[in-house]
ROTI-853802 format. One record per atom (N, C-alpha, C): atom name; z, y, x; residue number from 1; residue in three letters. Coordinates in steps of 0.2 Angstrom, whole numbers, plus 5000, padded with zeros to 4 digits. Atoms other than C-alpha are relative to their C-alpha. Layout:
# ROTI-853802
CA:Z:Y:X:NUM:ALA
...
//
This chain:
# ROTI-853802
N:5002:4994:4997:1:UNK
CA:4996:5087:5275:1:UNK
C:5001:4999:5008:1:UNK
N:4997:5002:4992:2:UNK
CA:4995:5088:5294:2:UNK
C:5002:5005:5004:2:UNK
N:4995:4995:4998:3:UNK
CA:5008:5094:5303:3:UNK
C:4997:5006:5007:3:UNK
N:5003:4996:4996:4:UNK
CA:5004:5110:5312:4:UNK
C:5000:5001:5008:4:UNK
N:4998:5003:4996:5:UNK
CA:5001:5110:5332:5:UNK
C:5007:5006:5001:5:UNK
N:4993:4994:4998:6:UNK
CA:5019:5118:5341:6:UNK
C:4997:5008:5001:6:UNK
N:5003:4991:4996:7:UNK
CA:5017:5138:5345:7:UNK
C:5005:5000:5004:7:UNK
N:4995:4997:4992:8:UNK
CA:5022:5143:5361:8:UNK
C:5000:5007:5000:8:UNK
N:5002:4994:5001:9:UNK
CA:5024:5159:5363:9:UNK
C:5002:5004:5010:9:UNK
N:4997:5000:4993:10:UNK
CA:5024:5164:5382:10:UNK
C:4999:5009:5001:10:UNK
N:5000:4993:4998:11:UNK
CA:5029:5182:5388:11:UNK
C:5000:5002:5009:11:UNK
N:5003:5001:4992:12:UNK
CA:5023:5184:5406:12:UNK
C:4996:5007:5001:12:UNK
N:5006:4994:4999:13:UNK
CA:5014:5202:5411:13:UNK
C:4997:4999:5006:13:UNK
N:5006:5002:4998:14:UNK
CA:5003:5193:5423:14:UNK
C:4995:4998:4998:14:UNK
N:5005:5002:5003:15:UNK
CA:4987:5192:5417:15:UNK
C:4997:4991:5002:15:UNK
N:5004:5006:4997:16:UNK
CA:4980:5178:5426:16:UNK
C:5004:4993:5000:16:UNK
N:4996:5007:5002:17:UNK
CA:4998:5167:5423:17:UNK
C:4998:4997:4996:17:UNK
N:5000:5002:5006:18:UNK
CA:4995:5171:5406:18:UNK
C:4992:4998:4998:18:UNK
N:5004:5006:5004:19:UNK
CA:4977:5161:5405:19:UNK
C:4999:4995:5003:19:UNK
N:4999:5005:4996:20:UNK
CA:4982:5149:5418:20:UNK
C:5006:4993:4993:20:UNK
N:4996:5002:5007:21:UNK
CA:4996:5145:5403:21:UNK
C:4996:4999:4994:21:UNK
N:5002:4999:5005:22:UNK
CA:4984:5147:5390:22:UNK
C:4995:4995:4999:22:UNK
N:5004:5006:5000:23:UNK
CA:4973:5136:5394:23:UNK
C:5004:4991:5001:23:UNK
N:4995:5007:5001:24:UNK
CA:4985:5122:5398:24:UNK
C:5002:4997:4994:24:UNK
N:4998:5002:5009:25:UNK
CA:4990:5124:5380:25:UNK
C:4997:4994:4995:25:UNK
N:5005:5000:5006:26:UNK
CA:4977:5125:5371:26:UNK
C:4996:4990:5002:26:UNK
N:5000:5007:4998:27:UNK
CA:4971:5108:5383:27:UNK
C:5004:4993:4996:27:UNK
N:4995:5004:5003:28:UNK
CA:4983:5098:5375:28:UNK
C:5005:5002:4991:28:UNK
N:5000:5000:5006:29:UNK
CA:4983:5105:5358:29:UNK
C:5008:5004:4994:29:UNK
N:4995:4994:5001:30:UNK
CA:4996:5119:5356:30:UNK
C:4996:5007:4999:30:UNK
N:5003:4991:5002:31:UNK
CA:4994:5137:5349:31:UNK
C:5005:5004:5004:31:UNK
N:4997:4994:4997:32:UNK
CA:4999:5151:5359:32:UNK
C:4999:5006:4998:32:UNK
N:5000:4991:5001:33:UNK
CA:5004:5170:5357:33:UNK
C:5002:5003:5006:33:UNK
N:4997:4996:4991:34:UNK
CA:5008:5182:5372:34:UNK
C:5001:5006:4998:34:UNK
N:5000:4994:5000:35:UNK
CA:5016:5195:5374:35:UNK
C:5001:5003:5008:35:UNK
N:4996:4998:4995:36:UNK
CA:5018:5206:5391:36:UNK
C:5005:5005:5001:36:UNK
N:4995:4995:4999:37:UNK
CA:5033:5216:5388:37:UNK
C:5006:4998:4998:37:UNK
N:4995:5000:5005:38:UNK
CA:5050:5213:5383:38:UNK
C:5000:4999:4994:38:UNK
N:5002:4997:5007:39:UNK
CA:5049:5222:5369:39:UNK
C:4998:4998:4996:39:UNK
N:5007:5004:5007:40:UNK
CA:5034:5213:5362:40:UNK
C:5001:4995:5001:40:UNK
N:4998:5006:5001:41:UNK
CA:5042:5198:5366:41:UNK
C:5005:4996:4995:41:UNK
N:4992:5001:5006:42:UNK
CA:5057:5201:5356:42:UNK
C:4997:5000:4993:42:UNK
N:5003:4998:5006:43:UNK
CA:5048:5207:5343:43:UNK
C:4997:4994:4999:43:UNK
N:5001:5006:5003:44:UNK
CA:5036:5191:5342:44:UNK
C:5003:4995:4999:44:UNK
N:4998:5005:5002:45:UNK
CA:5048:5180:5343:45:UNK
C:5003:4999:4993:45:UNK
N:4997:5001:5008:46:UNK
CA:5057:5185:5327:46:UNK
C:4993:5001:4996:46:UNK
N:5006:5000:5004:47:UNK
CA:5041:5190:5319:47:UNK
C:4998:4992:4998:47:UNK
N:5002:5007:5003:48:UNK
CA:5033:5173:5321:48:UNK
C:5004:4994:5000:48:UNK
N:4996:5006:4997:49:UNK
CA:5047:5161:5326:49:UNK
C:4996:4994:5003:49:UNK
N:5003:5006:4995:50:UNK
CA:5038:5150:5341:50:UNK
C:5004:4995:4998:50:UNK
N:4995:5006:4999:51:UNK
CA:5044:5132:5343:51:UNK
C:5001:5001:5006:51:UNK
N:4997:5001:4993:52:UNK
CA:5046:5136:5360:52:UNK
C:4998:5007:5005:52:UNK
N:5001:4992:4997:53:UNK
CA:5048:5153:5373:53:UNK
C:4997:4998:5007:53:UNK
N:4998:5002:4995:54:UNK
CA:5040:5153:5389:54:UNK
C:5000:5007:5003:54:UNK
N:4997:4994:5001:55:UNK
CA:5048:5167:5397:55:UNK
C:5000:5001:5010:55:UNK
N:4999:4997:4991:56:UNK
CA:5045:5176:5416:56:UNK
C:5006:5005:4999:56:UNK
N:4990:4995:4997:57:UNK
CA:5061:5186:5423:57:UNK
C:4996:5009:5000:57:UNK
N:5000:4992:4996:58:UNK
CA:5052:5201:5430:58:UNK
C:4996:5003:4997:58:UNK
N:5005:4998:5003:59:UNK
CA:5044:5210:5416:59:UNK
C:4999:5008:5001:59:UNK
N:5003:4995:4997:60:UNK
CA:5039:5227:5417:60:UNK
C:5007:5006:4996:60:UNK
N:4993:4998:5004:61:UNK
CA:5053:5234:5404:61:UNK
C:5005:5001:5001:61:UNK
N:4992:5001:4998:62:UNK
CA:5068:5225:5406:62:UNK
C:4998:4993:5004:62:UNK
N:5001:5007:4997:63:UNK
CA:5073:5206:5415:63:UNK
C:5000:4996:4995:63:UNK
N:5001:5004:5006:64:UNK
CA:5069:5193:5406:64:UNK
C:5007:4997:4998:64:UNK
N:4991:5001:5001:65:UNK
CA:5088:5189:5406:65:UNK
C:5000:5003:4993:65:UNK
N:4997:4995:5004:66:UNK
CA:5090:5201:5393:66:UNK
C:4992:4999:4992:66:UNK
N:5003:5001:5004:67:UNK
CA:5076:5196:5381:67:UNK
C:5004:4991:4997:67:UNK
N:4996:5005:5001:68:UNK
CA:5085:5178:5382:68:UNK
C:5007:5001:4997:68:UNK
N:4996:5000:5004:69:UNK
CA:5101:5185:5376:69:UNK
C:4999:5000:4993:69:UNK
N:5000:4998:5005:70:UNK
CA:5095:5196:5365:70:UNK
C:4997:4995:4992:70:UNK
N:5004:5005:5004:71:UNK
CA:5085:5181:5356:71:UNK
C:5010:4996:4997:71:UNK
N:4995:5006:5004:72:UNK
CA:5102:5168:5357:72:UNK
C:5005:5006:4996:72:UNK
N:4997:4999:5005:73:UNK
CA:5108:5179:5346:73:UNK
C:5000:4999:4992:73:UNK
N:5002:5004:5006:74:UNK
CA:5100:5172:5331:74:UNK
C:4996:4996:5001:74:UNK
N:5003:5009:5000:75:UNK
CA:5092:5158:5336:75:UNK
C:5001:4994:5007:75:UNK
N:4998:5005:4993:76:UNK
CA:5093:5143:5347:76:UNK
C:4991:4995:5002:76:UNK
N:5006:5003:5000:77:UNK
CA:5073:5140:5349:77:UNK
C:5000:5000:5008:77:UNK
N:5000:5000:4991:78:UNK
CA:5071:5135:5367:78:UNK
C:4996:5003:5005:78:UNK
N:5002:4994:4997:79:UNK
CA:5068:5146:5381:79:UNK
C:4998:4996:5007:79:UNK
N:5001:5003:4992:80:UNK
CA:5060:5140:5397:80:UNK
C:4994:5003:5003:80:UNK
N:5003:4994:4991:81:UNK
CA:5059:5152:5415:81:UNK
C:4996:4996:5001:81:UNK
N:5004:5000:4996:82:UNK
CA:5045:5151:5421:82:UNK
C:5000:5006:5006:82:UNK
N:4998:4994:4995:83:UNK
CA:5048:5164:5438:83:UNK
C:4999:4998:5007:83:UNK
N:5002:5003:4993:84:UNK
CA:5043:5164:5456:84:UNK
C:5006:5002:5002:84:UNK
N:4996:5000:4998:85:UNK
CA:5061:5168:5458:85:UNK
C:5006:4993:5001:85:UNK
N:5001:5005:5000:86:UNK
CA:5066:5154:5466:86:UNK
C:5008:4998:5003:86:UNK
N:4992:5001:4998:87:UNK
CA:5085:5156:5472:87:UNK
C:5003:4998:4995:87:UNK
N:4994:5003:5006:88:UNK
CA:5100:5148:5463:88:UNK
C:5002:5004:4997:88:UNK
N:4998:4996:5004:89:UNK
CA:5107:5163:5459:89:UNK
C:4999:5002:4993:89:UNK
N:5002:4998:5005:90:UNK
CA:5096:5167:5448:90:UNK
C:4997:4996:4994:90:UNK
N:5002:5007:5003:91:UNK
CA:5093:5149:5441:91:UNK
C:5007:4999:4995:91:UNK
N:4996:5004:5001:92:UNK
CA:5110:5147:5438:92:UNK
C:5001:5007:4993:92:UNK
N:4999:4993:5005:93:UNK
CA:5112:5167:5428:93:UNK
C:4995:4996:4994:93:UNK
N:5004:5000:5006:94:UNK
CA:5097:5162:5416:94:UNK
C:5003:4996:4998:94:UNK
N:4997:5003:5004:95:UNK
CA:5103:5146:5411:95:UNK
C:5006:5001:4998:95:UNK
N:4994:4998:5002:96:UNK
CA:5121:5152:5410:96:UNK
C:5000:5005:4993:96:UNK
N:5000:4997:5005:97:UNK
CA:5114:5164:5399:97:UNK
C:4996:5000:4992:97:UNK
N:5004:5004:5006:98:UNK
CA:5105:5152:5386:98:UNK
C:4994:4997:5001:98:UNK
N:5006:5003:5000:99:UNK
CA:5088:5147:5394:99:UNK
C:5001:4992:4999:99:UNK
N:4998:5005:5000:100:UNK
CA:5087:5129:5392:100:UNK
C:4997:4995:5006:100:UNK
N:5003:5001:4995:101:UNK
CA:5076:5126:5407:101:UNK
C:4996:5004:5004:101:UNK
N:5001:4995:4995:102:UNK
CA:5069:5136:5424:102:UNK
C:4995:4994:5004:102:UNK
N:5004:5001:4996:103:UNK
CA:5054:5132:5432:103:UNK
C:4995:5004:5005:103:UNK
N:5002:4995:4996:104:UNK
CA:5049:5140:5447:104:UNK
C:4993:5002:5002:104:UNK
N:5006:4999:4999:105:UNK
CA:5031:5147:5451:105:UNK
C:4999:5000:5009:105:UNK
N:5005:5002:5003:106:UNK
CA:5019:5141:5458:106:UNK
C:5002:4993:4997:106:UNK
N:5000:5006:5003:107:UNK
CA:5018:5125:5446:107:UNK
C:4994:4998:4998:107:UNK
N:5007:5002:5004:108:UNK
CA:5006:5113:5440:108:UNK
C:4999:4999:4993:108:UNK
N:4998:5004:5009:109:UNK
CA:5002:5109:5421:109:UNK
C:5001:4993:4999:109:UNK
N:4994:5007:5002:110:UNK
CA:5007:5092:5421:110:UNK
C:5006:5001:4999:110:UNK
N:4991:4998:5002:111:UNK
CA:5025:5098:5424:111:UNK
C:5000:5007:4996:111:UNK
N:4999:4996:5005:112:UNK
CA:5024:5113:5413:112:UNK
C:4999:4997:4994:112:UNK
N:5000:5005:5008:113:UNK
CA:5019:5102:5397:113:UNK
C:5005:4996:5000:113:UNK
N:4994:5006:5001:114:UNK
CA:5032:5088:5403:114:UNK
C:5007:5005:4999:114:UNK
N:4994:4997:5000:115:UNK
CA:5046:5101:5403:115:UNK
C:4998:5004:4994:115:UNK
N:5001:4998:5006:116:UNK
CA:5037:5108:5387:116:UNK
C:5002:4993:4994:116:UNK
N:4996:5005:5008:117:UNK
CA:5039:5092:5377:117:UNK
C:5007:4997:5001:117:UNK
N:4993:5000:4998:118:UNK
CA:5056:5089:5384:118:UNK
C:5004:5004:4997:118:UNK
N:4996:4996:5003:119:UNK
CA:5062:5104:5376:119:UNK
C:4999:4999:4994:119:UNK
N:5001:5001:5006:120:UNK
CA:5053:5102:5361:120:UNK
C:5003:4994:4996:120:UNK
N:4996:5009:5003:121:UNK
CA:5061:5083:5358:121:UNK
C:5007:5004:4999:121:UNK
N:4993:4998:5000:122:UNK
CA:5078:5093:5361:122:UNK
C:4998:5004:4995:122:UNK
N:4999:4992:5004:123:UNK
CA:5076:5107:5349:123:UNK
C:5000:4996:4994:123:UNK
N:5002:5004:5005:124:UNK
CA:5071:5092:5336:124:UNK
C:5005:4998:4997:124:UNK
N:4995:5004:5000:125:UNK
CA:5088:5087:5337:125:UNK
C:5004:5005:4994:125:UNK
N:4995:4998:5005:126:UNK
CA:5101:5091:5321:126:UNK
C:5006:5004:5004:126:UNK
N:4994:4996:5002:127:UNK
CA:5113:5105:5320:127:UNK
C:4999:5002:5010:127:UNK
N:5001:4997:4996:128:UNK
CA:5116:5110:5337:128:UNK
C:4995:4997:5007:128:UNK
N:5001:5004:4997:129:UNK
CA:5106:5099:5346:129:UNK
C:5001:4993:5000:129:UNK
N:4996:5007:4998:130:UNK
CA:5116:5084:5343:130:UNK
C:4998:4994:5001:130:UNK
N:5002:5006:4999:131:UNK
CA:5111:5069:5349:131:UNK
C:5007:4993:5000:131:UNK
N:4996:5003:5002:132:UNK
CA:5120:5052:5342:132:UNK
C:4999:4993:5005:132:UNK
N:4998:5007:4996:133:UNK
CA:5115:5038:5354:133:UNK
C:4990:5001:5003:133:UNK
N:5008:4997:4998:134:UNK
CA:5100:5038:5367:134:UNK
C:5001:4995:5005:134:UNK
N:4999:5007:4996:135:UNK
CA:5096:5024:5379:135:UNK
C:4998:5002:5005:135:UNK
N:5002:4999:4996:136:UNK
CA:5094:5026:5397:136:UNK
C:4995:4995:5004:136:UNK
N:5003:5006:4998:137:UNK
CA:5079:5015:5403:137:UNK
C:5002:4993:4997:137:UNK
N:4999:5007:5004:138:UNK
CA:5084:4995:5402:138:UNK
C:5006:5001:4999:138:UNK
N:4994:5002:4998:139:UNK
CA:5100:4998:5406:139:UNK
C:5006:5001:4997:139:UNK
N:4995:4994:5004:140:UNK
CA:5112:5010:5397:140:UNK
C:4999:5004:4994:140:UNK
N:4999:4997:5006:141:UNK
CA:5116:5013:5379:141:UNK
C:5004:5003:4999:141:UNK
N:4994:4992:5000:142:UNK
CA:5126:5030:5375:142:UNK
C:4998:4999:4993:142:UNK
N:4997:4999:5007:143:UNK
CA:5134:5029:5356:143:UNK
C:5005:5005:5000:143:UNK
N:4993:4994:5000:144:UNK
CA:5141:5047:5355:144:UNK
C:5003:4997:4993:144:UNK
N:4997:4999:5007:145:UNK
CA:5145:5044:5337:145:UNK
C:5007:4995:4998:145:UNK
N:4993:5005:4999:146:UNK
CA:5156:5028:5340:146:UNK
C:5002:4999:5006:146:UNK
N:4996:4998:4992:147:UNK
CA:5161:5034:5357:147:UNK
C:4998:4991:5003:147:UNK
N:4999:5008:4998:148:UNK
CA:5154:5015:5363:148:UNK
C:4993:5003:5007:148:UNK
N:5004:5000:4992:149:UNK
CA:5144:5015:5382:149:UNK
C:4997:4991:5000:149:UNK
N:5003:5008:4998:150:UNK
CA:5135:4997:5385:150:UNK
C:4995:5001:5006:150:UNK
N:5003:5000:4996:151:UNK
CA:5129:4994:5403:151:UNK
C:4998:4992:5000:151:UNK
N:5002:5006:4999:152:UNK
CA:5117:4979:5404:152:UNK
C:5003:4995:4996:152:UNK
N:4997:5004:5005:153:UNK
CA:5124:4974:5388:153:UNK
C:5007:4999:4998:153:UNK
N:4993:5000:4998:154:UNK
CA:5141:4974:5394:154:UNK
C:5003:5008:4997:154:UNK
N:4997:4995:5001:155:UNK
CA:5153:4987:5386:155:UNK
C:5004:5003:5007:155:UNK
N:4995:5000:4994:156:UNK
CA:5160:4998:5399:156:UNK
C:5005:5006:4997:156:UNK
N:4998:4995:5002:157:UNK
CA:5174:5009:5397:157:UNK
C:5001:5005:5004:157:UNK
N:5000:4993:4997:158:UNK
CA:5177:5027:5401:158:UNK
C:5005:5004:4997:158:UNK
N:4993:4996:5002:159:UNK
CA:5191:5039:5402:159:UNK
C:4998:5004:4996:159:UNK
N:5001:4993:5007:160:UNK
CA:5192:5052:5387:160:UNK
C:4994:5005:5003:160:UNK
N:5003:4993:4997:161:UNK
CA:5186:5067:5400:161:UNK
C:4995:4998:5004:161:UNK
N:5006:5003:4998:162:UNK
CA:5172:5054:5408:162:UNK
C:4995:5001:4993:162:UNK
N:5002:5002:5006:163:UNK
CA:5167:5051:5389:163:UNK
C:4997:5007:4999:163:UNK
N:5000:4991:5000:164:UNK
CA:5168:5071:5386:164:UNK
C:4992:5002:5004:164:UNK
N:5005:4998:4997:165:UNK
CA:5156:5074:5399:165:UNK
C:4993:4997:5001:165:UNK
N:5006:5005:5003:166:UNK
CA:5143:5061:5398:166:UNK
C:4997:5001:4992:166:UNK
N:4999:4996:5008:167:UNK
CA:5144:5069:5378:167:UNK
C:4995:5004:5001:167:UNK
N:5004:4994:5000:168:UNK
CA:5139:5083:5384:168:UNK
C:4993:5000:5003:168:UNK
N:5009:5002:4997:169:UNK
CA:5123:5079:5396:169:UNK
C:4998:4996:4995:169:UNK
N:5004:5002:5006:170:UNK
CA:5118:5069:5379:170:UNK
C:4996:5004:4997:170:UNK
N:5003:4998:5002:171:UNK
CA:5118:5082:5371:171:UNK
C:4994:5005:5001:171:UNK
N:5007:4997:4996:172:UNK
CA:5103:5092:5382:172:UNK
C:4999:4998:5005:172:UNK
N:5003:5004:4999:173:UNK
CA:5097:5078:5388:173:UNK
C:4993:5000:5001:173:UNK
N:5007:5000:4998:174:UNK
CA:5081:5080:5399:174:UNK
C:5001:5008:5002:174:UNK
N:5001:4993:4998:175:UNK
CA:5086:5100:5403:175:UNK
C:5007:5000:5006:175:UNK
N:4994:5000:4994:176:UNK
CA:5098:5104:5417:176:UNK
C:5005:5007:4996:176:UNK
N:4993:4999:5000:177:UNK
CA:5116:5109:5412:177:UNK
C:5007:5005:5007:177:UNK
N:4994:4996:4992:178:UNK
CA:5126:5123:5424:178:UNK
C:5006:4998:5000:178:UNK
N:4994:5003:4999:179:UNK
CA:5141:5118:5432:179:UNK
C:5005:5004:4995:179:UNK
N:4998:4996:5001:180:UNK
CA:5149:5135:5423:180:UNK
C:5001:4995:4992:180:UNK
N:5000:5000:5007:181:UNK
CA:5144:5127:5407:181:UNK
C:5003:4993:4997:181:UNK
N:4996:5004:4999:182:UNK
CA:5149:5111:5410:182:UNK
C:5007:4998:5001:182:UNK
N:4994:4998:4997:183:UNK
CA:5165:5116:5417:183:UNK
C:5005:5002:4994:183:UNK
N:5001:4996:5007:184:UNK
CA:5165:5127:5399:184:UNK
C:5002:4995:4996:184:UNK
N:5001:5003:5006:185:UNK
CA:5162:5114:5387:185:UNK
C:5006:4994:5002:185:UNK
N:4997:5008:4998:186:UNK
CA:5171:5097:5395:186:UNK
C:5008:5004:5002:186:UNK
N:4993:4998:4996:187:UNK
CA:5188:5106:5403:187:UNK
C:5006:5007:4993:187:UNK
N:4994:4992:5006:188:UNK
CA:5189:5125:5392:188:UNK
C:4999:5004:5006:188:UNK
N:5002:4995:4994:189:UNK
CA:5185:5142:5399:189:UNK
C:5004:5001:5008:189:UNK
N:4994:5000:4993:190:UNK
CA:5200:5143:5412:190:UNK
C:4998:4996:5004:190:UNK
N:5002:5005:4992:191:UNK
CA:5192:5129:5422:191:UNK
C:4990:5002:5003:191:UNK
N:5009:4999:4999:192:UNK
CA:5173:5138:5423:192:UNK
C:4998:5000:5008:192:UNK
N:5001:4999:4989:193:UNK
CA:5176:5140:5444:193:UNK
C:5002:4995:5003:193:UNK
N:4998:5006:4998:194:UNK
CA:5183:5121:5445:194:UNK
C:4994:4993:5002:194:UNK
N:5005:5007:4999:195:UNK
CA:5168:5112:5452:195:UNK
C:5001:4995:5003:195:UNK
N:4998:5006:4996:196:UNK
CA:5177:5100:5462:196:UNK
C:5000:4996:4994:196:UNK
N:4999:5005:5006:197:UNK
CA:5182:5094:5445:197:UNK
C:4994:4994:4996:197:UNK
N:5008:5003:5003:198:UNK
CA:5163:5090:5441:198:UNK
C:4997:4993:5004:198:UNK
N:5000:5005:4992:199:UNK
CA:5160:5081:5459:199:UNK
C:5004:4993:4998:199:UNK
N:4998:5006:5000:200:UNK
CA:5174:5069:5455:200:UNK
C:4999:4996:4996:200:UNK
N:5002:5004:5006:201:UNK
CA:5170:5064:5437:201:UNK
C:4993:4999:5002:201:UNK
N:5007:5003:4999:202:UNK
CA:5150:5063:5442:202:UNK
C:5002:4995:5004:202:UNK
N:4999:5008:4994:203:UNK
CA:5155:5050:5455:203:UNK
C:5002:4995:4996:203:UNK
N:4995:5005:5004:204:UNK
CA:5165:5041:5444:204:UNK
C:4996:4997:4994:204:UNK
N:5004:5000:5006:205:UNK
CA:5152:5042:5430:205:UNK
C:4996:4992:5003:205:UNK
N:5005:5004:4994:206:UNK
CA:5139:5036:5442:206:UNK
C:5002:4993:5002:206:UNK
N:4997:5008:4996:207:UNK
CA:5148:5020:5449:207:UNK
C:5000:4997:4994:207:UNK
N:4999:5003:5005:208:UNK
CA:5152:5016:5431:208:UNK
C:4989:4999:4996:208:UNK
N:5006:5000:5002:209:UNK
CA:5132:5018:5425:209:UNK
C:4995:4997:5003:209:UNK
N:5005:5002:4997:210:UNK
CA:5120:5018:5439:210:UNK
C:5000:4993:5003:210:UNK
N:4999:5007:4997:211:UNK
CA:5114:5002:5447:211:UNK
C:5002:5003:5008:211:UNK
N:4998:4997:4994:212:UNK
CA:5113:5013:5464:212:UNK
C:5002:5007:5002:212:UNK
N:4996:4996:5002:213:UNK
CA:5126:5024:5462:213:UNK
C:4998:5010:5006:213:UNK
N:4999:4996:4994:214:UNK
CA:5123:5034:5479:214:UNK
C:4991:5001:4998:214:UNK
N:5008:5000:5003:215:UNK
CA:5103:5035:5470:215:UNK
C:4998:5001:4994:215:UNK
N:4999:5001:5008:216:UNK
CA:5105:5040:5453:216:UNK
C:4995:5002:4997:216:UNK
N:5006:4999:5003:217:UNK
CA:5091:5038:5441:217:UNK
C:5001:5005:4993:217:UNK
N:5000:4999:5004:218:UNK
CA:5098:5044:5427:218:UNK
C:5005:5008:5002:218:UNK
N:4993:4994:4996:219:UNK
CA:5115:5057:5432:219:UNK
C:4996:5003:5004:219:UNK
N:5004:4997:4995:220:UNK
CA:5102:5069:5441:220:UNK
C:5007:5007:5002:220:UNK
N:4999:4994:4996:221:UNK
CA:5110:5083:5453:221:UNK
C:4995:5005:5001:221:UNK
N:5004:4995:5000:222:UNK
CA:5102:5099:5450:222:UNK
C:5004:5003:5008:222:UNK
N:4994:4997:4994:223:UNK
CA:5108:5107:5469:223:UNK
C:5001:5006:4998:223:UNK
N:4999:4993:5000:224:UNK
CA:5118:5122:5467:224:UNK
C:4999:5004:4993:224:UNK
N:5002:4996:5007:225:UNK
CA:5114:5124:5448:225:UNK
C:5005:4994:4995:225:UNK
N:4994:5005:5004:226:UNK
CA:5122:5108:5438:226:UNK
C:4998:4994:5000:226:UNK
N:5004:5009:5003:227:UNK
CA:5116:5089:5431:227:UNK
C:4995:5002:4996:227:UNK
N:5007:5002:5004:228:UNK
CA:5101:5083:5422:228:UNK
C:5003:4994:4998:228:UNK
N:5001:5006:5001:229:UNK
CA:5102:5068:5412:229:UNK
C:4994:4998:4997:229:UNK
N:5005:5000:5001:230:UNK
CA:5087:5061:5413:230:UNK
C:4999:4991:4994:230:UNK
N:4998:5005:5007:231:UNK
CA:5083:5049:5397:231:UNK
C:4994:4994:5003:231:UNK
//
């Protein structure tokens, strides 16, 4: 049988996003649903279960924030801002409060499909995501599951709390990771306003991985928002 294409389901109450988006889809062989409201966003997501949310901030109802919670309350299908709101603040809220990526408007459909199959490859992932070993270019092979790092074939080693973090950029791997949540996961809540702590383990990381540490291909810096590891 052949498998059917992804549903997107984008909720956006501008009309002319939503066939600027519709068309990009369908181009590339995706089914889309729309909704322009909150409301009817929450509603079609549980209704139909999309494989993936694209989700504008400023709907007519409520913030798209709140369509975002309401959803990770029972599911973990991936949600990615699309928003002409273009400050950190606001990049940094969504993701803190489950988006899995934030892309700011105006955009083109080449990066809107690449950051749609990037979430789609994550979502594909077992149990929460988990990812067990993923290669970075030529260079760098990550074994979360036997805790083993190989640089240029070479084992290198890494402190528990290097290991820890690196872990975690695995496992949402292609989407950018807030400092808050990083802080969260690798430390424990008490340290979520410890960004020094991230800055020293990312350099450490980096010298230990990248070939040009002070240029990193893989260890991306989201500024004023958190890392990317890009695969």
């Amino acid at each position: 049988m052949t498998k059917p294409p992804p549903l997107v389901l984008l909720v956006e109450d501008e009309a002319q996003m939503r066939t600027f988006v519709g068309i990009a889809l369908a181009a590339h062989g995706y089914g889309m649903i729309e909704a322009s409201t909150a409301a009817q966003g929450i509603r079609l997501a549980f209704d139909r279960r999309p494989d993936l949310i694209l989700l504008d901030l400023g709907l007519p109802d409520a913030d798209g924030s709140e369509v975002t919670r309401r959803i990770r309350q029972w599911s973990r299908m991936p949600i990615l801002i699309i928003s002409a709101r273009s400050n950190e603040a606001n990049k940094v809220r969504a993701l803190d409060e489950g988006a899995d990526d934030y892309l700011t408007k105006p955009f083109g459909a080449a990066e809107l499909m690449a950051r749609i199959r990037v979430a789609l490859r994550n979502s594909g992932r077992t149990g929460e995501r988990a990812q067990t070993a993923v290669q970075l270019g030529d260079d760098v092979r990550i074994d979360v599951a036997n805790r083993t790092v190989l640089v240029r074939g070479k084992e290198v080693h890494l402190t528990p709390i290097e290991f820890k973090l690196l872990a975690t950029l695995v496992q949402h791997a292609g989407t950018v990771v807030t400092h808050r949540n990083l802080l969260t996961e690798v430390w424990g809540p008490g340290h979520a306003q410890q960004a020094q702590y991230l800055r020293v383990y990312m350099t450490q990381l980096r010298h230990k991985l990248e070939r040009q540490p002070a240029r990193p291909k893989h260890l991306l810096t989201e500024t004023g928002i958190g890392y990317r590891l890009r695969l």
